[in-house]
DRENZAMAR-571072 format. One record per residue (C-alpha): residue number from 1; residue in one letter; x negated, y, z. Coordinates in Angstrom, 1 decimal, m for minus. Example, Ala and Ser with C-alpha at 12.3 -4.5 7.8 and 13.67 -1.06 7.14 Angstrom:
% DRENZAMAR-571072
site num->1&residu->A&X->m12.3&Y->m4.5&Z->7.8;
site num->2&residu->S&X->m13.7&Y->m1.1&Z->7.1;
END
This chain:
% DRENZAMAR-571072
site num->1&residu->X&X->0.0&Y->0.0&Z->0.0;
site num->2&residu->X&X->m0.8&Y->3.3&Z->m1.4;
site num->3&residu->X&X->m2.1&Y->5.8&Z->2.1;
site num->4&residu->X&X->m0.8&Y->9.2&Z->2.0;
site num->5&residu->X&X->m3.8&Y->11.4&Z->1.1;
site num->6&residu->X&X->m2.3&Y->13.9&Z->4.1;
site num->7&residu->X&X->m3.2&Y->13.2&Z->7.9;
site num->8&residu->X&X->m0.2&Y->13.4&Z->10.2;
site num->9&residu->X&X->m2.1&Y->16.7&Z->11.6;
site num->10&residu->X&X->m2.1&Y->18.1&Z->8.0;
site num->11&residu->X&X->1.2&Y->17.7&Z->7.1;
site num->12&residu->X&X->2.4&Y->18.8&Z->10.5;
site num->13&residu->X&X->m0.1&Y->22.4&Z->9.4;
site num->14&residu->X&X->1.5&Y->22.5&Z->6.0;
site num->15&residu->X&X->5.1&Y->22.3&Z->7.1;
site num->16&residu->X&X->4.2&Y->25.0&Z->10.1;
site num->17&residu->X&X->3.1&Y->27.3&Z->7.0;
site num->18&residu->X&X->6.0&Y->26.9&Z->4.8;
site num->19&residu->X&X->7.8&Y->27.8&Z->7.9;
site num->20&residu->X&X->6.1&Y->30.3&Z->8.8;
site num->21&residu->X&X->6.3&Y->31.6&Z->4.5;
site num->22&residu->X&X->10.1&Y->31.4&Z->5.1;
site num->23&residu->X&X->10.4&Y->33.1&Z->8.0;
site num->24&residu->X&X->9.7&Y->36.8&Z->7.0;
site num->25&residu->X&X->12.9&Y->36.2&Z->4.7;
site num->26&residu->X&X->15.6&Y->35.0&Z->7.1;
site num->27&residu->X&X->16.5&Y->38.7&Z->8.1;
site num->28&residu->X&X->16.8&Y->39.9&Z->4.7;
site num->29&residu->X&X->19.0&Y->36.9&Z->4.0;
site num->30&residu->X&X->20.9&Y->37.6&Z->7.0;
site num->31&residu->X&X->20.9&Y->41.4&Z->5.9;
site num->32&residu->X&X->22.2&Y->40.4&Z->2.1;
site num->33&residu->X&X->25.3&Y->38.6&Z->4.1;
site num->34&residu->X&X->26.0&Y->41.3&Z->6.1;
site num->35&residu->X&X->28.3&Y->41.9&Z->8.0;
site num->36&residu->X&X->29.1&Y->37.8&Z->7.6;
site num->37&residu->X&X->31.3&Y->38.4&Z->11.2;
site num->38&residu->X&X->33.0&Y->40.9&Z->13.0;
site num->39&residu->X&X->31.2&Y->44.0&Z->14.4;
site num->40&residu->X&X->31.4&Y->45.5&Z->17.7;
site num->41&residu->X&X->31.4&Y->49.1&Z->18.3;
site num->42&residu->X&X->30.7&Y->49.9&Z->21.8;
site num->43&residu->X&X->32.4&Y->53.5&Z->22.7;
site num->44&residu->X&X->31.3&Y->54.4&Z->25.8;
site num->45&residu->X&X->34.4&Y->56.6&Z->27.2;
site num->46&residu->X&X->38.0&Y->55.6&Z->27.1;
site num->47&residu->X&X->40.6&Y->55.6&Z->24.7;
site num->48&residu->X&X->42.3&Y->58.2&Z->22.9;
site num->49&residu->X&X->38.6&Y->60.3&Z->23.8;
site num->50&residu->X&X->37.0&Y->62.8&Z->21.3;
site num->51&residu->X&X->34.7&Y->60.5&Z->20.9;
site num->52&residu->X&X->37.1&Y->57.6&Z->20.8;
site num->53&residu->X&X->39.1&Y->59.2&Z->18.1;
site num->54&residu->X&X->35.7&Y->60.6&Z->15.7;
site num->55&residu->X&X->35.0&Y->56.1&Z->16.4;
site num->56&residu->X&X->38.3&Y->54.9&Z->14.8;
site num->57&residu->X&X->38.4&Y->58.0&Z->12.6;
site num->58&residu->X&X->35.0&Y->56.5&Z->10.5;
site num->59&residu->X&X->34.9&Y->53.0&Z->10.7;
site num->60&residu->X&X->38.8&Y->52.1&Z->10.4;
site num->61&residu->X&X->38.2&Y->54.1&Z->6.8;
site num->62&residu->X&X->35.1&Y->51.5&Z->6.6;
site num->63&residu->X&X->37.4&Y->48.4&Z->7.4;
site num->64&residu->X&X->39.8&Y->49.7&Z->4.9;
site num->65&residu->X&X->37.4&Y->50.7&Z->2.0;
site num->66&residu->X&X->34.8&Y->48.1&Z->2.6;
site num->67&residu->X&X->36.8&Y->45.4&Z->4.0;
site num->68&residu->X&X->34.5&Y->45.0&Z->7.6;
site num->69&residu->X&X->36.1&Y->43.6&Z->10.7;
site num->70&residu->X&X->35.0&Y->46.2&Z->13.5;
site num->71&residu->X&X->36.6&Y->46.0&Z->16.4;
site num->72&residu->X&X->36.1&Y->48.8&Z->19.2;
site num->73&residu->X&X->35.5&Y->48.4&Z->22.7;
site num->74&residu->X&X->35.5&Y->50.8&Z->25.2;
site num->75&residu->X&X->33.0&Y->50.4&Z->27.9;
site num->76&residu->X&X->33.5&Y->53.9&Z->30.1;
site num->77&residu->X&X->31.8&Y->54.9&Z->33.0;
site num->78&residu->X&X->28.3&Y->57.0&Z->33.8;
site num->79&residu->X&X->29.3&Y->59.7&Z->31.7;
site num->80&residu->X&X->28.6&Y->57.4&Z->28.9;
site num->81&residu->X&X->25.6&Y->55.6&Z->30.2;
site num->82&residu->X&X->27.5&Y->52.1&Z->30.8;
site num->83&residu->X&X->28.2&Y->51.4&Z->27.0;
site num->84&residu->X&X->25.2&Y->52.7&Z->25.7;
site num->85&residu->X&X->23.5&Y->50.6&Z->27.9;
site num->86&residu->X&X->25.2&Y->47.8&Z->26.6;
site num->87&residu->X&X->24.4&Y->48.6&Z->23.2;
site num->88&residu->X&X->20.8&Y->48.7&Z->24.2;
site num->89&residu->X&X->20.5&Y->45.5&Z->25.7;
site num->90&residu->X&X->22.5&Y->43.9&Z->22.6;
site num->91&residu->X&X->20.9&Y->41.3&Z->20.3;
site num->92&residu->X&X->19.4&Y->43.6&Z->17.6;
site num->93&residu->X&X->21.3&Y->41.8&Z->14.4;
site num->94&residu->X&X->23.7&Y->44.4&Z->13.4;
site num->95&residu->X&X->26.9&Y->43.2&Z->15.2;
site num->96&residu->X&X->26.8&Y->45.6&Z->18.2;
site num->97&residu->X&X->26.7&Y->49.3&Z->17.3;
site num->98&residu->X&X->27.3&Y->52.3&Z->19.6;
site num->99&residu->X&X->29.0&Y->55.7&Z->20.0;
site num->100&residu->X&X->26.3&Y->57.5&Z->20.7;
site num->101&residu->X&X->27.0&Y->61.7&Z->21.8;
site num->102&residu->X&X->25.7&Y->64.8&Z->23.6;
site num->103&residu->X&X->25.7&Y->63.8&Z->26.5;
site num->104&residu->X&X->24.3&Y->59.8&Z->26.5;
site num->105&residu->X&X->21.9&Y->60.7&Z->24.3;
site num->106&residu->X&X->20.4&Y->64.3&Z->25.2;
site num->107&residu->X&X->22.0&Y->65.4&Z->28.4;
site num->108&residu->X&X->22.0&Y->62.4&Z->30.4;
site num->109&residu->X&X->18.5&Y->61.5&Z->30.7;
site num->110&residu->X&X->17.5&Y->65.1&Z->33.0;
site num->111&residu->X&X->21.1&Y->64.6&Z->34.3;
site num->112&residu->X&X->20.5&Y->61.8&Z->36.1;
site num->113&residu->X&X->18.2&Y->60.6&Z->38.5;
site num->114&residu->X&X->18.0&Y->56.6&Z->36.9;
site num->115&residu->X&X->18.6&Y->55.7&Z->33.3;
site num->116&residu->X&X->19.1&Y->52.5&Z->32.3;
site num->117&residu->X&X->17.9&Y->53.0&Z->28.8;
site num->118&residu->X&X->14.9&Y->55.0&Z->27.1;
site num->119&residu->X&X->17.0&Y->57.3&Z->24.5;
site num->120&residu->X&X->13.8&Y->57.3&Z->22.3;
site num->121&residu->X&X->12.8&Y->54.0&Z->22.0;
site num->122&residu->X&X->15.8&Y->51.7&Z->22.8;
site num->123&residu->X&X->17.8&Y->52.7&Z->19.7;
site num->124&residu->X&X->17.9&Y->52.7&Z->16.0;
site num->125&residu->X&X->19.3&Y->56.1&Z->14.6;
site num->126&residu->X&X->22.2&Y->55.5&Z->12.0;
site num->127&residu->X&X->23.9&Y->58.4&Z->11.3;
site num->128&residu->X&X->25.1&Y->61.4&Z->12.5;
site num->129&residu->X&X->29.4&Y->61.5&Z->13.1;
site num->130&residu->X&X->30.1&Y->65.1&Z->13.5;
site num->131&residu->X&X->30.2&Y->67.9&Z->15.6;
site num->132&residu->X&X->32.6&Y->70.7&Z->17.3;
site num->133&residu->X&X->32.0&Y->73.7&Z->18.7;
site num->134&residu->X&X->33.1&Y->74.3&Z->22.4;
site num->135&residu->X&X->35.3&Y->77.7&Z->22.9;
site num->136&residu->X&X->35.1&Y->80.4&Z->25.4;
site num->137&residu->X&X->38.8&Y->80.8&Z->26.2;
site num->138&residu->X&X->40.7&Y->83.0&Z->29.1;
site num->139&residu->X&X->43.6&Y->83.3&Z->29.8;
site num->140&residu->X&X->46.1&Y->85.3&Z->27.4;
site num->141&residu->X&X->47.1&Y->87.9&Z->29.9;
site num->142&residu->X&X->43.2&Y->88.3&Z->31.2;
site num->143&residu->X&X->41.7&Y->91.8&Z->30.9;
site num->144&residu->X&X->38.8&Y->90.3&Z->28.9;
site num->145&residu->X&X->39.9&Y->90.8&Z->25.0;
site num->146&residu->X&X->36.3&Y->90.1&Z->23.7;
site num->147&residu->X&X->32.7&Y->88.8&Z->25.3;
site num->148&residu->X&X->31.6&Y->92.5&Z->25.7;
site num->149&residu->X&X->34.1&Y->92.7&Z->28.1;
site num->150&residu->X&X->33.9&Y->89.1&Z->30.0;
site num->151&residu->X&X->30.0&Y->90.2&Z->30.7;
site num->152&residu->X&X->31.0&Y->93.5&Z->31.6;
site num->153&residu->X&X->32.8&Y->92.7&Z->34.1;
site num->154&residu->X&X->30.7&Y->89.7&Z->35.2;
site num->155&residu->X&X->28.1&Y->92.3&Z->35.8;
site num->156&residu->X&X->30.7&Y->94.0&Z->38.7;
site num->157&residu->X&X->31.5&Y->90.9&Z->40.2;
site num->158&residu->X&X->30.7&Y->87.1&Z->39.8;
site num->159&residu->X&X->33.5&Y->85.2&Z->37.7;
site num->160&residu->X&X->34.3&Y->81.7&Z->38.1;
site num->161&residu->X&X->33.6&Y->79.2&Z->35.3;
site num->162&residu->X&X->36.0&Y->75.9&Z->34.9;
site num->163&residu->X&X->33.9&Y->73.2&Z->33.9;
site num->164&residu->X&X->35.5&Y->69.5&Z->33.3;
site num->165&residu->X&X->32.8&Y->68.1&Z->35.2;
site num->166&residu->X&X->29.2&Y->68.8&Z->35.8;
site num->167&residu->X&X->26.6&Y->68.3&Z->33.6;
site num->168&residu->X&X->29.4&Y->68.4&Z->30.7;
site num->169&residu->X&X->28.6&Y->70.0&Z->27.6;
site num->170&residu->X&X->31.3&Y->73.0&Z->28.2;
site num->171&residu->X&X->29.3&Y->73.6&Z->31.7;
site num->172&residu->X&X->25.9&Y->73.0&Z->30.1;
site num->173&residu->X&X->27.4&Y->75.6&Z->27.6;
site num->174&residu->X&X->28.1&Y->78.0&Z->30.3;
site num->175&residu->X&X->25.3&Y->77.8&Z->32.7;
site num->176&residu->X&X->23.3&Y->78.6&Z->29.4;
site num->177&residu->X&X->25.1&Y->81.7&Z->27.8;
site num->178&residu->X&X->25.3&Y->82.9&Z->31.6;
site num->179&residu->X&X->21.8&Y->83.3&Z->32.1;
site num->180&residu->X&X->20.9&Y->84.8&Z->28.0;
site num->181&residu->X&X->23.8&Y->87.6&Z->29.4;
site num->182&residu->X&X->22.1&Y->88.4&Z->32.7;
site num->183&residu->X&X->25.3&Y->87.4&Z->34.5;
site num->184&residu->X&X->25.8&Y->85.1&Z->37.5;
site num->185&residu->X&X->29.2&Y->83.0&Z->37.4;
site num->186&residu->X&X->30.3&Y->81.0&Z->40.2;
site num->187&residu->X&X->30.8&Y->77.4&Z->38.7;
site num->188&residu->X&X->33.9&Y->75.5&Z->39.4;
site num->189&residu->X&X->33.0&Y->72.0&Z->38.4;
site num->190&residu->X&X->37.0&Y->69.7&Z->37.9;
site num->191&residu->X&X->37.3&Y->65.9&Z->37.2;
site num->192&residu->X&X->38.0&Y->66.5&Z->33.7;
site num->193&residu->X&X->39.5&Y->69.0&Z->31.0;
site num->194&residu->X&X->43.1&Y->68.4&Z->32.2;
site num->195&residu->X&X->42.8&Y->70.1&Z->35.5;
site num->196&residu->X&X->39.8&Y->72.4&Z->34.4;
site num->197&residu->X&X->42.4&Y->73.9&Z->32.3;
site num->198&residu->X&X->45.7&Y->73.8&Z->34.5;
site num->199&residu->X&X->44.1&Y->76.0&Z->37.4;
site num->200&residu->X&X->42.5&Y->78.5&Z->34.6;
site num->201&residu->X&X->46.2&Y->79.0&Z->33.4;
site num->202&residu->X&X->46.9&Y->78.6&Z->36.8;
site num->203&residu->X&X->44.4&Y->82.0&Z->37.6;
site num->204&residu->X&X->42.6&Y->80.1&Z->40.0;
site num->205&residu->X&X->39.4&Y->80.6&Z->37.7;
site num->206&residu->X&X->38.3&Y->83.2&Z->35.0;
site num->207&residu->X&X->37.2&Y->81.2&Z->32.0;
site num->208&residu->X&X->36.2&Y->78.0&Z->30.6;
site num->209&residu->X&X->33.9&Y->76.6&Z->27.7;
site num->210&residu->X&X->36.5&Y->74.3&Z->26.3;
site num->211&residu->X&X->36.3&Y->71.9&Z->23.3;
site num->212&residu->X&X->38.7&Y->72.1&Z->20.4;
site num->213&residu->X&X->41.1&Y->69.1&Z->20.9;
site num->214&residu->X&X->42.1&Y->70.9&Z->24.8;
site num->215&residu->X&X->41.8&Y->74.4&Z->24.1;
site num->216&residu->X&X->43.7&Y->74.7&Z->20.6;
site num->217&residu->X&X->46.8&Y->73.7&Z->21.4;
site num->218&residu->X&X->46.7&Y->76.4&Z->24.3;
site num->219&residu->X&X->45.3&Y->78.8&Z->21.8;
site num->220&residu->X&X->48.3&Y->77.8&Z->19.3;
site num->221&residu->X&X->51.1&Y->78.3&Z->22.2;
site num->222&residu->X&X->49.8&Y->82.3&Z->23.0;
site num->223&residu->X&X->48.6&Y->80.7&Z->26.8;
site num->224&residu->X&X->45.2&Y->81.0&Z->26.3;
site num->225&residu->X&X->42.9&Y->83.3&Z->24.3;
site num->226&residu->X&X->39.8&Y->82.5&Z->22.7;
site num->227&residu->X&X->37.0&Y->85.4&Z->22.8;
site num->228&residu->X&X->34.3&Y->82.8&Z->20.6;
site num->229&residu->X&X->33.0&Y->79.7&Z->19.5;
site num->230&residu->X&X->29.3&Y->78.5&Z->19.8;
site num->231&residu->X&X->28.8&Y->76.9&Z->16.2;
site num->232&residu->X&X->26.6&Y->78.8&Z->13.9;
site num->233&residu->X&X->29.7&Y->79.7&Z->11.5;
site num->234&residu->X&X->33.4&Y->80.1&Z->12.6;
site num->235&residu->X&X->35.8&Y->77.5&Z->12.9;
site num->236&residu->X&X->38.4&Y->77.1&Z->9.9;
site num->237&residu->X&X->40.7&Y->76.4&Z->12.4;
site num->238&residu->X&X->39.6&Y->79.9&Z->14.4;
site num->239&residu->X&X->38.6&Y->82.3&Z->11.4;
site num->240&residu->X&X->39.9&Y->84.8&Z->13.1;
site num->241&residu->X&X->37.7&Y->84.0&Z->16.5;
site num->242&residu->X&X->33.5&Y->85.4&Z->16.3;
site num->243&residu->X&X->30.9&Y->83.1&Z->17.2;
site num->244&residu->X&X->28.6&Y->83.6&Z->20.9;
site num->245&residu->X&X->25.7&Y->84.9&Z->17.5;
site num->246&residu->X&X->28.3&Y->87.7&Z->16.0;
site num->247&residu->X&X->28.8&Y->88.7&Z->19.7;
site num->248&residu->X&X->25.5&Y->89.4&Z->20.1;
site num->249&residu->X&X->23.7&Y->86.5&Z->21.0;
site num->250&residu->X&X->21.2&Y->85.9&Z->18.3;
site num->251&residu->X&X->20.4&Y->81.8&Z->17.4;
site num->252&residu->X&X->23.2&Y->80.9&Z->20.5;
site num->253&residu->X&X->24.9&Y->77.7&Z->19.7;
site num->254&residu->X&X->25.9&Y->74.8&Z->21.5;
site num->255&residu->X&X->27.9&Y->71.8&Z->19.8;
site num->256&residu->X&X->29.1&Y->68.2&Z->21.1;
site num->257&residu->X&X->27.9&Y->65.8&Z->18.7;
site num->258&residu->X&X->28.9&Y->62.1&Z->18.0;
site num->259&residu->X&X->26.3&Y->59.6&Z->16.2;
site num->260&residu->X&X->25.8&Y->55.7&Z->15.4;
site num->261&residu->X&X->23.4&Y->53.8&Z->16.7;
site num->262&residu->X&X->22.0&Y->50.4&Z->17.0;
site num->263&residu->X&X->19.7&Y->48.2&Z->19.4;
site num->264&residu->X&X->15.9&Y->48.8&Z->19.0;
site num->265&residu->X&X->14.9&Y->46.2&Z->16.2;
site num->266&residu->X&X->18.3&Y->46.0&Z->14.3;
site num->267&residu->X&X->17.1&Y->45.2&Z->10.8;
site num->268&residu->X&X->16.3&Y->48.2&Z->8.5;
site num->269&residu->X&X->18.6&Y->47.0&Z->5.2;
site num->270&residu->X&X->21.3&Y->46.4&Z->7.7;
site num->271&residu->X&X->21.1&Y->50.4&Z->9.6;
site num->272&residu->X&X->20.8&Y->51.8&Z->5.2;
site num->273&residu->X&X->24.4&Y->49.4&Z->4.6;
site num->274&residu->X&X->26.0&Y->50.9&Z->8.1;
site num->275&residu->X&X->24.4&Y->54.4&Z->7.2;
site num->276&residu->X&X->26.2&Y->54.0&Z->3.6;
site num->277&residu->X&X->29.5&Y->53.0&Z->4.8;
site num->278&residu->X&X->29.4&Y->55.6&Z->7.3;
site num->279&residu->X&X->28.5&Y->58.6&Z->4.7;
site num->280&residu->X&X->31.1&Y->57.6&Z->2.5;
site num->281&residu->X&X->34.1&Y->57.5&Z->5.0;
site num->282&residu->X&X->32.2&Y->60.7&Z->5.8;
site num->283&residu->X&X->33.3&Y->62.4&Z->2.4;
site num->284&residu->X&X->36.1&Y->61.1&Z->2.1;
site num->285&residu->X&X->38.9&Y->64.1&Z->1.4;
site num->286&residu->X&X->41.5&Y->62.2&Z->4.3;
site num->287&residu->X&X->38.6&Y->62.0&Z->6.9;
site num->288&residu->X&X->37.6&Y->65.4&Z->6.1;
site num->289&residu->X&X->40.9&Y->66.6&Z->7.1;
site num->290&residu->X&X->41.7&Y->64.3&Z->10.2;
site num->291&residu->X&X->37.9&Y->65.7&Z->11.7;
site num->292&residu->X&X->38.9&Y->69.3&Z->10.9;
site num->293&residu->X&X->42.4&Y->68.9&Z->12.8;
site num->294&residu->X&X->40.4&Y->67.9&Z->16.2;
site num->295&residu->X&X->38.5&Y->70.3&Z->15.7;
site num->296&residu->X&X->35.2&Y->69.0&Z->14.4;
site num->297&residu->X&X->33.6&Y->68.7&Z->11.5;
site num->298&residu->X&X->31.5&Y->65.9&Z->9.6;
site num->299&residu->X&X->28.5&Y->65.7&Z->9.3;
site num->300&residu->X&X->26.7&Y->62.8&Z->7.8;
site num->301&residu->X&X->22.9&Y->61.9&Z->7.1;
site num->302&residu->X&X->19.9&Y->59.9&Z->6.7;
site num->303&residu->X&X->18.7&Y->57.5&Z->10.0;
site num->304&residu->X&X->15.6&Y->59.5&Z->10.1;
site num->305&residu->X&X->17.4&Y->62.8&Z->10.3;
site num->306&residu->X&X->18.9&Y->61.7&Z->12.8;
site num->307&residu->X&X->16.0&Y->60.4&Z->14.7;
site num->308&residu->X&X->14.8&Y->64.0&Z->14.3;
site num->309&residu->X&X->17.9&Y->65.4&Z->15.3;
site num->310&residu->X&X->18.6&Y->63.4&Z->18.3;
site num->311&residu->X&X->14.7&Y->64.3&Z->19.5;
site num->312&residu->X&X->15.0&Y->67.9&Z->19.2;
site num->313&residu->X&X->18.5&Y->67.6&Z->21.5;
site num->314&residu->X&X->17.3&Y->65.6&Z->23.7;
site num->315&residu->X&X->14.2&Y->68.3&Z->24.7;
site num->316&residu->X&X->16.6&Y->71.4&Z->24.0;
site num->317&residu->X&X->19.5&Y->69.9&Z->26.3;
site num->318&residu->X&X->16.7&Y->68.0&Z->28.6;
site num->319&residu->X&X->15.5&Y->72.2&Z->29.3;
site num->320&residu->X&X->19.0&Y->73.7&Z->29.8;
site num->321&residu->X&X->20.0&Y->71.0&Z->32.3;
site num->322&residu->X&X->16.8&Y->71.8&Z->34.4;
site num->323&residu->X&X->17.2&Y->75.5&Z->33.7;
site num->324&residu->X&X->20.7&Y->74.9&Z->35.4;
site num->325&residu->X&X->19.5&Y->72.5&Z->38.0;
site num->326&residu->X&X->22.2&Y->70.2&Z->37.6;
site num->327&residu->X&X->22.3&Y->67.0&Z->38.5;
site num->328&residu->X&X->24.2&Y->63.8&Z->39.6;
site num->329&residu->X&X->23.5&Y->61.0&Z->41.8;
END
């Protein structure tokens, strides 16, 4: 009988090679099928949230248009923190993607004391969502008809600020234009918009830096009056309202921002198909208008721009929250 020219410990090299040729193309395989199964989105606050609603907003286009199975969970808690932390922990093979905002991703980590993730390194960028302005509103009947006269009198007496929570954007937003307007403000820090905005109608407080989807329909109903917005260019759905700049306050703006991300590692042909589906819910005309009517507006992107992006708000946000000195246990 013939002998196999190959010794048992050659063959068992050679097959440990082809493997190892093979290997280098099991990802891109897996990225060609993709998605071949359902994809979680983790949302980190709860339902029927801004963020929430910019979520189901982009990707239930994407299920329609390109037929994916995404299904949306909302892991609240931590001002965000607790889903995002999931989303960093998850296997990093395209089937876990994240809500990423403002706050979990430039505010949080000088907010708090402990993070469970690094913002820098435990992510893959996707895309950027949108963004909204937050308003400067008071009350209808207030004295204050523009921010001339707001800081005017703030520099007679201290105002109180509503804030839906500390270390929010709208407080963040606050504690920053107080200080480029040499005013001090007493801050009033509530457990959300909701009440924030019942005791400013109520008089118990002197203004607010609201965001769109709670201050419009005030705005609309002649309770509340908006002296500006703090985007670079006014709001089509406040043409009529300056912006913090044409007030005065050269290069002032402040916006909440949503964006997709992935777990450090996620395949790079998977984050260009999610970063493609996601630009082109982005332009569509009936997203367009859906993101105007809360108030925000899209936005859209390359990964890498958004890397960039979500650097220079994490040092510009990571400075305003030591500025303030807020913080929370």
């Amino acid at each position: 009988m013939m002998k196999h020219p190959y010794s048992p410990l050659r063959r068992l090299l050679c097959l440990f090679g082809a493997a190892c040729l093979a290997a280098p193309a099991l990802p891109a395989l897996a990225a060609g099928d993709y998605p071949a199964q359902p994809v979680r989105l983790v949302v980190p606050f709860p339902p029927a949230g801004g963020t929430d609603v910019m979520a189901r907003l982009v990707f239930n286009k994407i299920g329609t248009d390109a037929h994916w199975n995404v299904v949306v969970e909302n892991r609240a808690g931590a001002g965000g923190n607790i889903g995002l932390d999931a989303v960093a922990k998850a296997k990093p093979d395209g089937y876990t993607l994240g809500m990423g905002q403002t706050a979990n991703l430039a505010i949080n980590p000088s907010l708090y004391p402990r993070m469970p993730y690094d913002v820098l390194k435990d992510f893959a960028p996707v895309a950027l969502v949108s963004a909204q302005p937050v308003v400067l509103v008071v009350r209808a009947d207030a004295p204050f008809k523009t921010v001339a006269d707001l800081v005017g009198a703030a520099k007679g007496r201290t105002l109180s600020m509503a804030s839906a929570g500390t270390g929010t954007v709208g407080h963040l937003t606050g504690e920053m234009f107080a200080r480029r307007a040499g005013i001090k403000v007493l801050h009033v820090p509530y457990k959300g918009a909701s009440p924030a905005l019942t005791d400013l109608l109520g008089g118990q407080t002197d203004f607010y830096f609201a965001t769109p989807p709670i201050a419009l329909p005030m705005i609309k109903a002649g309770k509340l009056r908006a002296l500006a917005v703090t985007s670079a260019k006014r709001s089509a759905l406040l043409p009529a309202v300056p912006t913090v700049i044409e007030s005065g306050y050269a290069g002032f703006q402040a916006e909440d921002w949503k964006a997709v991300v992935a777990p450090a590692g996620t395949p790079a042909e998977v984050i260009r198909r999610v970063n493609e589906q996601t630009n082109k819910a982005l332009a569509s005309p009936d997203t367009i208008s859906k993101m105007r009517a809360e108030g925000s507006e899209p936005r859209g992107g390359t990964p890498a721009e958004l890397a960039a992006f979500i650097k220079a708000e994490h040092a510009r946000w990571g400075a305003i929250v030591r500025e303030s000195g807020a913080h929370v246990e």
